[in-house]
gemmi code that builds the backbone of each chain (N, CA, C; Angstrom):
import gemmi

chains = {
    "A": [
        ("UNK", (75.428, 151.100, 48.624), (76.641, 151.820, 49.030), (77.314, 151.072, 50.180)),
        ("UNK", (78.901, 150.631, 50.332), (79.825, 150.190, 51.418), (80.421, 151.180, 51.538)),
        ("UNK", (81.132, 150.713, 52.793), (82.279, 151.787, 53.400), (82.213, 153.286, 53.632)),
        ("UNK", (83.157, 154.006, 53.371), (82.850, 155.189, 53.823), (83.050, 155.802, 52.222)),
        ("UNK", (81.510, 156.937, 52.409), (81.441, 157.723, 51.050), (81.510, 159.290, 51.411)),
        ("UNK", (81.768, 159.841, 50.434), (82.373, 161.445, 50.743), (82.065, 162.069, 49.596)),
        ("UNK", (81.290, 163.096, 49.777), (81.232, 164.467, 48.846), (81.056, 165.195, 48.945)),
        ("UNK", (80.992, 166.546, 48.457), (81.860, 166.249, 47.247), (83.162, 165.343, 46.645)),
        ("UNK", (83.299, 165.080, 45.596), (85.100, 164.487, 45.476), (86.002, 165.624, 45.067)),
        ("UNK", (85.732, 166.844, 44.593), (86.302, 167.946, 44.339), (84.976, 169.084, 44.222)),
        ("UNK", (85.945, 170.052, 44.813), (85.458, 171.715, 45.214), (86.532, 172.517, 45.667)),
        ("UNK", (86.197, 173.378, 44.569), (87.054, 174.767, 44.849), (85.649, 176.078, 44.753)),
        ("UNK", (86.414, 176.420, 45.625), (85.787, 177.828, 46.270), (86.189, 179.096, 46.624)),
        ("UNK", (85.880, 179.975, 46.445), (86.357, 181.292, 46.967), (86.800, 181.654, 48.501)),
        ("UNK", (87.492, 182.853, 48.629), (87.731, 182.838, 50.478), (86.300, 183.250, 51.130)),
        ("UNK", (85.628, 183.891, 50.102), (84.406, 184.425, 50.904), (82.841, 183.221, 51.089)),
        ("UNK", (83.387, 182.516, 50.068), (82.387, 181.276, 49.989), (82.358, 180.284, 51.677)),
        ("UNK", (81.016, 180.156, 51.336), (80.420, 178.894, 52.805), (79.941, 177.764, 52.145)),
        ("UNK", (80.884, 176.671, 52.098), (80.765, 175.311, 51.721), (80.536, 174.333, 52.543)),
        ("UNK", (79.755, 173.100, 51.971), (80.176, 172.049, 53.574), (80.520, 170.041, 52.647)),
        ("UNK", (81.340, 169.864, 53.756), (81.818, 168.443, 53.157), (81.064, 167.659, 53.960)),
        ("UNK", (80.715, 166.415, 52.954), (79.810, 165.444, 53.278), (80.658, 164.342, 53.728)),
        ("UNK", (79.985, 163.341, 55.144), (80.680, 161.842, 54.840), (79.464, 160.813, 55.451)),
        ("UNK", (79.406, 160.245, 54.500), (78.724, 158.933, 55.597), (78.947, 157.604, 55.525)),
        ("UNK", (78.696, 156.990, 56.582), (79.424, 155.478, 57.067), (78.657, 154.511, 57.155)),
        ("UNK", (78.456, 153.511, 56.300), (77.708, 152.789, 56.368), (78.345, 151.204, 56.391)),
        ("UNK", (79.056, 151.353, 57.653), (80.106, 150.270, 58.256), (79.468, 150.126, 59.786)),
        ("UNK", (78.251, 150.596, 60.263), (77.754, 150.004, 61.879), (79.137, 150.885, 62.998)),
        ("UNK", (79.986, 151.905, 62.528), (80.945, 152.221, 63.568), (80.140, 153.210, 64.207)),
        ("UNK", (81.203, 153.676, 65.919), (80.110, 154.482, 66.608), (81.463, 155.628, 66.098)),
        ("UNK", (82.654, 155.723, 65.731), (83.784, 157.020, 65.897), (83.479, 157.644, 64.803)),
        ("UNK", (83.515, 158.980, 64.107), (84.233, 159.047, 62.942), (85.108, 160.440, 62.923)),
        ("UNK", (85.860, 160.507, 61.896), (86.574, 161.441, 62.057), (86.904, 162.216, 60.850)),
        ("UNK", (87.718, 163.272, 60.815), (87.904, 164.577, 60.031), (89.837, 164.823, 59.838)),
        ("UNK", (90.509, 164.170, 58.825), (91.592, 164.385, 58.813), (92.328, 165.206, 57.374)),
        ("UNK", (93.083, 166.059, 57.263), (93.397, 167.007, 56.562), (94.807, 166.145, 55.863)),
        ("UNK", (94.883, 165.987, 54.644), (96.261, 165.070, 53.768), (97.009, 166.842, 52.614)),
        ("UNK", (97.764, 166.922, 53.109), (98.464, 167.892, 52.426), (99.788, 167.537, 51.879)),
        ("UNK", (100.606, 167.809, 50.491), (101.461, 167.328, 50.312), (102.658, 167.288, 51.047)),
        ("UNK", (103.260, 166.178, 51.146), (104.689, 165.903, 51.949), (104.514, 166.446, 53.319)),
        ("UNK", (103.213, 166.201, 53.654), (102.707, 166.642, 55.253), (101.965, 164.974, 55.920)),
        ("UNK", (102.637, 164.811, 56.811), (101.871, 163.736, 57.619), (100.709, 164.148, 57.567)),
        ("UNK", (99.230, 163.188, 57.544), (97.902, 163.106, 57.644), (97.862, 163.531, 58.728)),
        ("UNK", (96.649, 164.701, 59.391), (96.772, 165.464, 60.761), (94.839, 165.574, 60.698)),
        ("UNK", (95.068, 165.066, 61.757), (93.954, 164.355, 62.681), (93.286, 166.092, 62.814)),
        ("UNK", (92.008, 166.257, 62.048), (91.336, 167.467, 62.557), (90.639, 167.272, 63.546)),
        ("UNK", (89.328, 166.239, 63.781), (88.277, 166.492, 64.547), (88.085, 164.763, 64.744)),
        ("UNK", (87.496, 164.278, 65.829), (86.541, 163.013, 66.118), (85.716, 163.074, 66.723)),
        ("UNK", (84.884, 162.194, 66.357), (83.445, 162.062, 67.358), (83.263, 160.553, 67.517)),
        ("UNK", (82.784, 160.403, 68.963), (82.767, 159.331, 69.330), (81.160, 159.547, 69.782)),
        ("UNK", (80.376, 158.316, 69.915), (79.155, 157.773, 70.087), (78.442, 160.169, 69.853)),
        ("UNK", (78.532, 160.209, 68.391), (78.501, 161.419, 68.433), (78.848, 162.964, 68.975)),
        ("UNK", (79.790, 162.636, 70.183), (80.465, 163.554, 70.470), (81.573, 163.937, 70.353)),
        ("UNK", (81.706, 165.221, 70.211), (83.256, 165.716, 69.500), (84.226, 165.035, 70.755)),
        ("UNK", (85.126, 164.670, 70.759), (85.911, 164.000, 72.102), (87.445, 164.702, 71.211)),
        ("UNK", (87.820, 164.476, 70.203), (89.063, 165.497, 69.890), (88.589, 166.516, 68.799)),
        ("UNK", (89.312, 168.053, 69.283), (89.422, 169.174, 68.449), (90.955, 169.186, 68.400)),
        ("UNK", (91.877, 169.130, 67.124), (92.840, 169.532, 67.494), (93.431, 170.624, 66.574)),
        ("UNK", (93.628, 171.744, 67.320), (93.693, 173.324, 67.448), (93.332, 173.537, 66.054)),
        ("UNK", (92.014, 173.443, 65.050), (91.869, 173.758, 63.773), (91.338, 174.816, 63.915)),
        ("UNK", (91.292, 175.827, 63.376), (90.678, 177.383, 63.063), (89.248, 177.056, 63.338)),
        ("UNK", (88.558, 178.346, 63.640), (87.237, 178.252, 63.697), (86.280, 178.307, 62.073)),
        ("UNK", (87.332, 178.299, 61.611), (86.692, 178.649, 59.808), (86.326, 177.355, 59.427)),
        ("UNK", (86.962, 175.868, 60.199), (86.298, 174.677, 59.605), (85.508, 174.567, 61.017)),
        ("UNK", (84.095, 174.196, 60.862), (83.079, 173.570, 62.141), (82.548, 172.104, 61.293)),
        ("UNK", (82.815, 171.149, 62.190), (82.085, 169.920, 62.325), (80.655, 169.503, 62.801)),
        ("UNK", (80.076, 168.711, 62.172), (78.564, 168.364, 62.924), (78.778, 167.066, 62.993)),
        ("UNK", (78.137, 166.390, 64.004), (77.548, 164.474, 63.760), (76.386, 164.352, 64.347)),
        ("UNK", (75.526, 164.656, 63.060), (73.868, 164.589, 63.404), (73.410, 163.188, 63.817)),
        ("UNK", (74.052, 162.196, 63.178), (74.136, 160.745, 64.199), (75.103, 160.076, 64.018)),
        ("UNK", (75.607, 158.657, 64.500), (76.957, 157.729, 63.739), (76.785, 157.588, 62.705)),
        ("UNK", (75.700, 158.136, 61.629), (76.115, 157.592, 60.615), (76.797, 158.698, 59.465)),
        ("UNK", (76.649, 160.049, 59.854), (77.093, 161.049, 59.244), (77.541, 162.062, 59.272)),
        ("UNK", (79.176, 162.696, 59.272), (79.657, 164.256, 59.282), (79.938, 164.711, 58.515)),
        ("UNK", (79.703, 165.967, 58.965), (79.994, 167.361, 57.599), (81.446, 168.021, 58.548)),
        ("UNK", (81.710, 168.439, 57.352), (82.481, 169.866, 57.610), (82.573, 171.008, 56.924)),
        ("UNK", (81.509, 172.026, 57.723), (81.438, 173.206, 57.567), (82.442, 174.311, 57.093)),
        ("UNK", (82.831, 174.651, 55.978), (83.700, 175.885, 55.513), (83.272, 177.259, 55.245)),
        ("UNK", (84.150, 177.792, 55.852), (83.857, 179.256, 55.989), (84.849, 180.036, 55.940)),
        ("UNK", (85.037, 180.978, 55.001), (86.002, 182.190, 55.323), (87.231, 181.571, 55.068)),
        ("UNK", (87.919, 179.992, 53.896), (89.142, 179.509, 53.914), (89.772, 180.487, 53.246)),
        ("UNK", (90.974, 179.539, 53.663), (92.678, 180.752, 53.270), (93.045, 179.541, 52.158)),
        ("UNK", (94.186, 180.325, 50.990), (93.985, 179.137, 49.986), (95.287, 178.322, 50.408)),
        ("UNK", (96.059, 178.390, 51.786), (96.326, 177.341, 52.480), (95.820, 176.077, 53.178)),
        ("UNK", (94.256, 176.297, 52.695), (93.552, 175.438, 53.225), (93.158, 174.164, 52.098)),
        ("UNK", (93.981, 174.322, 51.122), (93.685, 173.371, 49.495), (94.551, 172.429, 50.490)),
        ("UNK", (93.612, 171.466, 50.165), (94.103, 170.314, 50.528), (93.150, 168.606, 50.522)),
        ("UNK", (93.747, 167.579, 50.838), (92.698, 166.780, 50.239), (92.000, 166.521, 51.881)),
        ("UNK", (90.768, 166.609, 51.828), (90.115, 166.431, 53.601), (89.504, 164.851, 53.057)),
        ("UNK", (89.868, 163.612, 54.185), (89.861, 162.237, 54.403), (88.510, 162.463, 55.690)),
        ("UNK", (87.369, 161.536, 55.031), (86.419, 161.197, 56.691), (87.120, 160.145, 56.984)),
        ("UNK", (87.262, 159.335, 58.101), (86.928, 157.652, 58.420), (86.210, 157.594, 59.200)),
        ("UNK", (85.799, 155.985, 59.804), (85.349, 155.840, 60.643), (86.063, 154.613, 61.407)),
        ("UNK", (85.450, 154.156, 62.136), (86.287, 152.642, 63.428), (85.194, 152.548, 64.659)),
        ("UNK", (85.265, 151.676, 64.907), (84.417, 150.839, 65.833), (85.449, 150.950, 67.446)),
        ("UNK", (84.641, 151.499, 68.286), (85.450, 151.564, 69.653), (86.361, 150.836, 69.942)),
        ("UNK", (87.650, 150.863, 70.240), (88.167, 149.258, 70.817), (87.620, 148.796, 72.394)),
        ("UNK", (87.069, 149.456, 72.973), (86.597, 149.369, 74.148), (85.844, 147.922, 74.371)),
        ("UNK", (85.442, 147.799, 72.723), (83.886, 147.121, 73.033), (84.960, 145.859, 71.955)),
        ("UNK", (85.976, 145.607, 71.912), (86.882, 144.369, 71.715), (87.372, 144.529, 70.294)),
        ("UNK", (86.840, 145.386, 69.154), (87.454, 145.734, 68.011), (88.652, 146.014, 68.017)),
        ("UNK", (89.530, 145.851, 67.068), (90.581, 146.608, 66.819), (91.179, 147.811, 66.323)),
        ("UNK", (89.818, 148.827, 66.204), (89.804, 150.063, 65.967), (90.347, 150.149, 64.617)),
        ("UNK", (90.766, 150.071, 63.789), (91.222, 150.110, 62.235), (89.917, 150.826, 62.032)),
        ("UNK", (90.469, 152.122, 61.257), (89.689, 153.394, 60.824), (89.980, 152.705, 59.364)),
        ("UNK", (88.615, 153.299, 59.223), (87.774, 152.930, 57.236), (88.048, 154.169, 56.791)),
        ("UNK", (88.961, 154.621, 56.209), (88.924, 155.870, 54.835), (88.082, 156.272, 53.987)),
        ("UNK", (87.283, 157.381, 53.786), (86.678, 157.646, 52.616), (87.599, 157.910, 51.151)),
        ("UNK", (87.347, 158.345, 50.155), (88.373, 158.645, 49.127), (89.041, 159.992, 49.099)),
        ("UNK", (88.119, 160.380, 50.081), (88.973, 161.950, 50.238), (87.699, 163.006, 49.413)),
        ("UNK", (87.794, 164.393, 49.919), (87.386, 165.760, 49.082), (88.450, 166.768, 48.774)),
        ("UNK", (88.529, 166.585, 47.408), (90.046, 167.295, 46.976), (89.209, 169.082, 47.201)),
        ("UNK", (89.401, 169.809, 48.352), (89.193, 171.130, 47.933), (90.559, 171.968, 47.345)),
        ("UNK", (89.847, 172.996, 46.606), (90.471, 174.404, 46.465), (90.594, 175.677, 46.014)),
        ("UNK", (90.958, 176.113, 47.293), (90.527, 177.593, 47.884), (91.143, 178.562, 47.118)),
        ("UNK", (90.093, 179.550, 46.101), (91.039, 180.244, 45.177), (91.095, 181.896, 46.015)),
    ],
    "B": [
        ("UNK", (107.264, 164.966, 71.046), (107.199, 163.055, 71.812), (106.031, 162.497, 70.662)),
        ("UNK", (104.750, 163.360, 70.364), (103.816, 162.962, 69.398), (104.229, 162.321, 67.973)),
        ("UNK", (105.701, 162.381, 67.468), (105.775, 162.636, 66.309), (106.043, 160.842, 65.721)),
        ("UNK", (105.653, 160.781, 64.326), (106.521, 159.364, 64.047), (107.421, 159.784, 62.634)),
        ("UNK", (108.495, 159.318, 62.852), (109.299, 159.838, 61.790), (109.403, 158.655, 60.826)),
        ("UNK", (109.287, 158.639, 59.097), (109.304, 157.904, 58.520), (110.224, 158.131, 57.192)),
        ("UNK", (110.969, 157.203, 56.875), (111.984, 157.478, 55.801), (111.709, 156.071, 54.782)),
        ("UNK", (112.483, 156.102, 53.675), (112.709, 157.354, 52.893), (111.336, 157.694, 52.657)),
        ("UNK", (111.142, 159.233, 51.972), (109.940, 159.884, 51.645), (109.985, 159.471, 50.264)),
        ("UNK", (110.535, 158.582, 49.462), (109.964, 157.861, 48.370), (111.117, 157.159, 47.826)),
        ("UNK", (110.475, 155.913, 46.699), (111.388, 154.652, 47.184), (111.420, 154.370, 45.547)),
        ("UNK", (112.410, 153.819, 45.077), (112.181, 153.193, 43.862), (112.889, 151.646, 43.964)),
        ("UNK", (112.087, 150.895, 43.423), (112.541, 149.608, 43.175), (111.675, 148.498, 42.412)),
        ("UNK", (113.198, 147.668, 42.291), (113.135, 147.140, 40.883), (111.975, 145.769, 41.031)),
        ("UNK", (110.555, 145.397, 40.013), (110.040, 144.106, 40.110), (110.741, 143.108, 40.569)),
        ("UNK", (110.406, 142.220, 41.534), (111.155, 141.253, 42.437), (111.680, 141.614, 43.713)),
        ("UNK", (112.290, 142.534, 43.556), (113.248, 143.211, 44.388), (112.435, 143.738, 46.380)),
        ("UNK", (113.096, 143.985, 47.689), (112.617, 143.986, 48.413), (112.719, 145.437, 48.698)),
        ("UNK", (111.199, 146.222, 49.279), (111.060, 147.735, 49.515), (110.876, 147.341, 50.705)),
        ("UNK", (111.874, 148.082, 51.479), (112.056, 148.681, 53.080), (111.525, 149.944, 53.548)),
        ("UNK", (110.728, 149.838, 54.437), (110.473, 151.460, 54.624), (110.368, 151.609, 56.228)),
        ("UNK", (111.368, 152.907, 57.010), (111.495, 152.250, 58.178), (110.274, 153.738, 58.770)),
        ("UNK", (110.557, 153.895, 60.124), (109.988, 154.300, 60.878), (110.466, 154.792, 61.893)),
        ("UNK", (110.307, 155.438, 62.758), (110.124, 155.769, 64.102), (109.525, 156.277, 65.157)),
        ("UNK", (109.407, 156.011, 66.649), (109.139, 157.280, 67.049), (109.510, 157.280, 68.512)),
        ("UNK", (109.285, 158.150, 69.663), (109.379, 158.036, 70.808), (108.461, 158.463, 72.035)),
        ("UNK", (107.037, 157.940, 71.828), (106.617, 158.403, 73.027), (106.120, 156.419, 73.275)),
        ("UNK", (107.086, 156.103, 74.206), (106.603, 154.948, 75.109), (104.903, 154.553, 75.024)),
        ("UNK", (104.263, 155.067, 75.141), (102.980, 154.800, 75.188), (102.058, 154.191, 74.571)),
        ("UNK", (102.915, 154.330, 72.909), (101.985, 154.342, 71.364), (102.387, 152.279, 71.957)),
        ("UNK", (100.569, 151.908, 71.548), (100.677, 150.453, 71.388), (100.053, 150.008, 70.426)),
        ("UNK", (100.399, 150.577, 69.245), (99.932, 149.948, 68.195), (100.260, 150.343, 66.782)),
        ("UNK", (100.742, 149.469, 65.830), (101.556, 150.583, 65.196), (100.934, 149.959, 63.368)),
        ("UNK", (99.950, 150.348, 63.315), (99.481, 150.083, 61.747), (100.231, 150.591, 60.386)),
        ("UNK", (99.991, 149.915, 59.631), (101.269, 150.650, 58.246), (99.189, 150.487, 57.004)),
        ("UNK", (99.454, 151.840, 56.656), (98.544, 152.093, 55.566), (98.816, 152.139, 53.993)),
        ("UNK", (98.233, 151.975, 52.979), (98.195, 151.704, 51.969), (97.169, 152.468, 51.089)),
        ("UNK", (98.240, 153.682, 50.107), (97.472, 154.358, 49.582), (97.254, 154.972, 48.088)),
        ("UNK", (96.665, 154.597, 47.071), (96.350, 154.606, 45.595), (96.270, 155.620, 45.619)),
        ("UNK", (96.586, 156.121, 44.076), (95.579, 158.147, 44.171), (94.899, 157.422, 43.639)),
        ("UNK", (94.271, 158.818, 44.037), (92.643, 159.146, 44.604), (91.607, 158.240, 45.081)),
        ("UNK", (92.070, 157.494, 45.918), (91.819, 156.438, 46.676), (92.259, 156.740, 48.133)),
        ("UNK", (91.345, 156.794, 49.821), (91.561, 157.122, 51.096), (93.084, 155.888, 51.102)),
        ("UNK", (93.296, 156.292, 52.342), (93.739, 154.513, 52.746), (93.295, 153.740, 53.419)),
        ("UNK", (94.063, 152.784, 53.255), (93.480, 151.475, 53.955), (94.715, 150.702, 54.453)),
        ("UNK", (93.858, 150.272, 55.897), (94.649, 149.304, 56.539), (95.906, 147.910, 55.659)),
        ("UNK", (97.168, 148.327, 55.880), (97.903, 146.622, 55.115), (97.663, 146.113, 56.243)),
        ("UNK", (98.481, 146.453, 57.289), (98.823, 145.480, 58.066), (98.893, 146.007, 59.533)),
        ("UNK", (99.063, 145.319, 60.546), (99.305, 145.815, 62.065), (99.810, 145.414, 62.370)),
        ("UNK", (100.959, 145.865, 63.835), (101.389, 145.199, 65.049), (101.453, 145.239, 66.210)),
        ("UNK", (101.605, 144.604, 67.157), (101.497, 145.177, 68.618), (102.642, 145.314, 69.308)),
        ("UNK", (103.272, 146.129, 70.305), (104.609, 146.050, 70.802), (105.142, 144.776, 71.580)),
        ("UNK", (104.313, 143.290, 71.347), (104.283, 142.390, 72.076), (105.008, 141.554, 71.271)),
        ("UNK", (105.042, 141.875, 70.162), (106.075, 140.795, 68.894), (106.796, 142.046, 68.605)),
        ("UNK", (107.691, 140.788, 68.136), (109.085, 141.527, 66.868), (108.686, 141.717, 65.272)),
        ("UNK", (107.644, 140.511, 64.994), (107.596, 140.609, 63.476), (106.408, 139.877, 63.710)),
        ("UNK", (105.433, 140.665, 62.423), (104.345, 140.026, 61.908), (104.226, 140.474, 59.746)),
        ("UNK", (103.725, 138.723, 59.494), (104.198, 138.763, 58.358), (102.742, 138.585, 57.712)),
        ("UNK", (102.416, 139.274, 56.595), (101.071, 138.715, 56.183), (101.563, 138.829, 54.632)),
        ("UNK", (101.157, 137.340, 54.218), (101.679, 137.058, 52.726), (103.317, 137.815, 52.334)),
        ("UNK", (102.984, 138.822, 51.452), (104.346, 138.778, 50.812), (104.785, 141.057, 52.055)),
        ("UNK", (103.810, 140.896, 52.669), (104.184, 142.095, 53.653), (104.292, 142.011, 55.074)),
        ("UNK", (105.645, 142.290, 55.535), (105.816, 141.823, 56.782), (106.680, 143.144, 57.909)),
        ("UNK", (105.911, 142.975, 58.968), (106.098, 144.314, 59.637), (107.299, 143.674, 60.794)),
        ("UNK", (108.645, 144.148, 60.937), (109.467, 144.189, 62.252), (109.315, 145.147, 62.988)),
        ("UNK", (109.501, 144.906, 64.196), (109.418, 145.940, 65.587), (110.409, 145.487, 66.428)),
        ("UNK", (111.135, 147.204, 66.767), (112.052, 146.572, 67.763), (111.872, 147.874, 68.551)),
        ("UNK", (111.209, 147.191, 69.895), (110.918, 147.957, 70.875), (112.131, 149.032, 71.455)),
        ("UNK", (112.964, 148.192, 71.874), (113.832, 148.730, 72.600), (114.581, 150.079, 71.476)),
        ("UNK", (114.929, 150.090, 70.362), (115.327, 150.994, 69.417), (113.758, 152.015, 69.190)),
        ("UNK", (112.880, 151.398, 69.685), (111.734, 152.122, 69.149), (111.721, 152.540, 67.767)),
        ("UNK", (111.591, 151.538, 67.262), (111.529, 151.418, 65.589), (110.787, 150.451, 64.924)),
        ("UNK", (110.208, 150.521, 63.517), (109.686, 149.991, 63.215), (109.875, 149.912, 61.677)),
        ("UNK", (109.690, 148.729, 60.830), (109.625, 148.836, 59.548), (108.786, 147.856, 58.785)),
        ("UNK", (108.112, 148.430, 57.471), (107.533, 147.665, 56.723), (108.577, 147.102, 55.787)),
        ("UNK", (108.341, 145.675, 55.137), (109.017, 144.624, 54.011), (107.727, 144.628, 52.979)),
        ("UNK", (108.376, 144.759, 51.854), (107.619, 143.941, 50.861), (108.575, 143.174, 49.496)),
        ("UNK", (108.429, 141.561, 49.916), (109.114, 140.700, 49.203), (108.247, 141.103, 48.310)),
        ("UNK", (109.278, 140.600, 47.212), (108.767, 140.170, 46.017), (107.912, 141.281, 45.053)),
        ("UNK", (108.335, 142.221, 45.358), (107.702, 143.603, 45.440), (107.340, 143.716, 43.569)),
        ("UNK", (105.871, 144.132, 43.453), (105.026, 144.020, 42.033), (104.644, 145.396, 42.116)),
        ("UNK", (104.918, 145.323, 40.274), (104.158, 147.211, 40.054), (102.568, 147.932, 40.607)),
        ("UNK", (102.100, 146.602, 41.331), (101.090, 147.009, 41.740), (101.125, 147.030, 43.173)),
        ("UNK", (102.158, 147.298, 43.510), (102.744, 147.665, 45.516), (102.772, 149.186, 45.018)),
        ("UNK", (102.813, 149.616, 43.582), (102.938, 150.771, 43.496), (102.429, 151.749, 44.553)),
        ("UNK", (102.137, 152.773, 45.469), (101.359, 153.441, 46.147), (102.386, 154.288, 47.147)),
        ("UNK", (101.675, 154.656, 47.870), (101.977, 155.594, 49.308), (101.669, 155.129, 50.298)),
        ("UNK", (102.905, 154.519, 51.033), (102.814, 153.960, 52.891), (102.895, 154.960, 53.656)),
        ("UNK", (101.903, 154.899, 54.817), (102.256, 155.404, 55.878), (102.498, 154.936, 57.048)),
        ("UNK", (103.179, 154.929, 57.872), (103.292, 154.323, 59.236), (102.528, 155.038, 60.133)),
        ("UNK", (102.222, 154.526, 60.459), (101.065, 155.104, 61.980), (101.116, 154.531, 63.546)),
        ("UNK", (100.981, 155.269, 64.929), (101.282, 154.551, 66.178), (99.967, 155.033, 66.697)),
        ("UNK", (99.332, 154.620, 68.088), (98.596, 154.952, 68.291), (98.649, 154.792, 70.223)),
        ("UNK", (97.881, 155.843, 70.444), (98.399, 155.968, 71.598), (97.124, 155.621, 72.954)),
        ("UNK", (95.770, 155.634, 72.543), (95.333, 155.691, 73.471), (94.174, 154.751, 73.258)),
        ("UNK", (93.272, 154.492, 74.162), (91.935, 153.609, 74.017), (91.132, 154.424, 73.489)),
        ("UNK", (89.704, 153.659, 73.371), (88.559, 154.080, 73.138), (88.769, 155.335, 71.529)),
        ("UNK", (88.444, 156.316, 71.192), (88.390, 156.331, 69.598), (89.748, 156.616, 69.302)),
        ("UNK", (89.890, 155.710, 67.904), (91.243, 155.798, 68.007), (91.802, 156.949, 67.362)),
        ("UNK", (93.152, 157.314, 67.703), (94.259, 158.868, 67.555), (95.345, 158.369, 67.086)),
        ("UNK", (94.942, 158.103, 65.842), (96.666, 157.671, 65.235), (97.367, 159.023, 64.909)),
        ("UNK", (98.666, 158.824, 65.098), (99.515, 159.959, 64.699), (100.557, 159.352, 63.425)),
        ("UNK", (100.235, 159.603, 62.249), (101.283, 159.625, 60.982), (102.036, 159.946, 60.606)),
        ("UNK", (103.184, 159.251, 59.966), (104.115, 159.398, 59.155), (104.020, 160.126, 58.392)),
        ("UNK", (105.250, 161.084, 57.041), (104.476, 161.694, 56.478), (104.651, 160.554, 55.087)),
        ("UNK", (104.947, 159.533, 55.104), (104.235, 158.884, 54.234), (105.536, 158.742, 52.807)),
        ("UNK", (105.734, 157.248, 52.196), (107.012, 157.017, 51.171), (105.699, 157.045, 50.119)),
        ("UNK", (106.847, 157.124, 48.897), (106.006, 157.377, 47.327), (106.640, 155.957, 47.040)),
        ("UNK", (106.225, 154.857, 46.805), (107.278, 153.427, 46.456), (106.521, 153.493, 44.755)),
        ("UNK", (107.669, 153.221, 44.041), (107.335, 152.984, 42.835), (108.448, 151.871, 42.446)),
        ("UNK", (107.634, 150.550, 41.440), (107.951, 149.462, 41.795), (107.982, 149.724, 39.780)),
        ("UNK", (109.475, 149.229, 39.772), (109.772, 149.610, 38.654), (109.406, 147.941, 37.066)),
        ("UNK", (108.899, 148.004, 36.432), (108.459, 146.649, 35.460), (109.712, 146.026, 35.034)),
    ],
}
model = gemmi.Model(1)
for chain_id, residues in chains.items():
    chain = gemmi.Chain(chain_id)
    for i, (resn, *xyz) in enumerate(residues, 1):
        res = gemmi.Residue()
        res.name, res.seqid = resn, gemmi.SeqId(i, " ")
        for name, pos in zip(("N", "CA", "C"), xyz):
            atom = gemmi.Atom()
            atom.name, atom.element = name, gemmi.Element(name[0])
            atom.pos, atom.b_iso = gemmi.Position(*pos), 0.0
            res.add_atom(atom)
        chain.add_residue(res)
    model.add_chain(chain)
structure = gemmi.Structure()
structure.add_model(model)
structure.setup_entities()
């Protein structure tokens, strides 16, 4: 396996259903992240973790929770979605620029959910 | 100030022919401004980058202008093949350490045979 892998690739679920999305990175990065692709909607940055810590939340409901049990893998926890929440969820990952990289985030293929 | 605005939201043009896709945005800060490349059902991926330190960077037949002072930006693709087919996004980025790109919402280019 390269790059970044993600699964499910599709799931639909109920509002009352508790699902969780897989990603893992097998690119040596320490970031990865959680971004939401909805149609004719700019890509919007859910969650990152850096050297495993969440370092951005940005204002997502408490119905999606994130884990990064180490750099090499996050979930995202679903709970209780609204079927505004169909949408395609993107992991990546990127290497600090701190440490002289150029930060260019690796895409997974995406998890097409949806919330019936 | 977060936002990057990107036009047109989808493009048609003819094999050979050159696809423009511009950009914008305005928060001073963003130093880095990547353009992505995206298949269905396929994530994206990096085309190309630039830094606010040049005007133009060209890689093969895709070439990115920047003009600071307008705070604008646009992707070229000469010579443009049905397989440029996809979804660009423009992206800026604003800060060190993990990176926070903020996106475009992204052109539909369809590159006609």
């Amino acid at each position: 396996e390269t790059g970044v892998t993600q699964t499910p690739r599709h799931l639909v679920m109920g509002m009352t259903n508790k699902k969780s999305l897989k990603c893992e990175q097998h690119l040596g990065h320490n970031a990865m992240y959680w971004y939401k692709q909805s149609a004719k909607k700019p890509l919007e940055l859910m969650f990152v973790y850096s050297l495993e810590e969440r370092v951005e939340n940005n204002s997502v409901p408490s119905r999606f929770s994130p884990e990064c049990p180490n750099s090499s893998h996050l979930f995202l926890h679903l709970h209780t979605l609204q079927p505004e929440d169909s949408a395609l969820y993107l992991c990546a990952s990127s290497q600090d620029q701190t440490s002289g990289h150029t930060g260019e985030l690796f895409f997974g293929e995406g998890s097409r959910l949806t919330v019936l | 100030q977060q936002q990057v605005k990107q036009s047109p939201q989808s493009l048609i043009v003819q094999k050979g022919g050159i696809s423009i896709i511009n950009c914008a945005y305005e928060n001073t800060a963003f130093d880095y401004f990547p353009w992505y490349q995206q298949f269905p059902g396929k994530g994206p991926a990096l085309l190309i980058a630039i830094r606010p330190d040049v005007s133009e960077k060209k890689e093969g037949r895709f070439t990115i202008s920047f003009n600071k002072s307008a705070k604008q930006f646009s992707l070229h693709i000469m010579d443009s093949q049905p397989g440029d087919s996809a979804t660009y996004f423009c992206a800026a980025r604003g800060y060190q350490g993990a990176q926070k790109l903020v996106f475009g919402q992204g052109t539909r280019l369809t590159i006609n045979p």
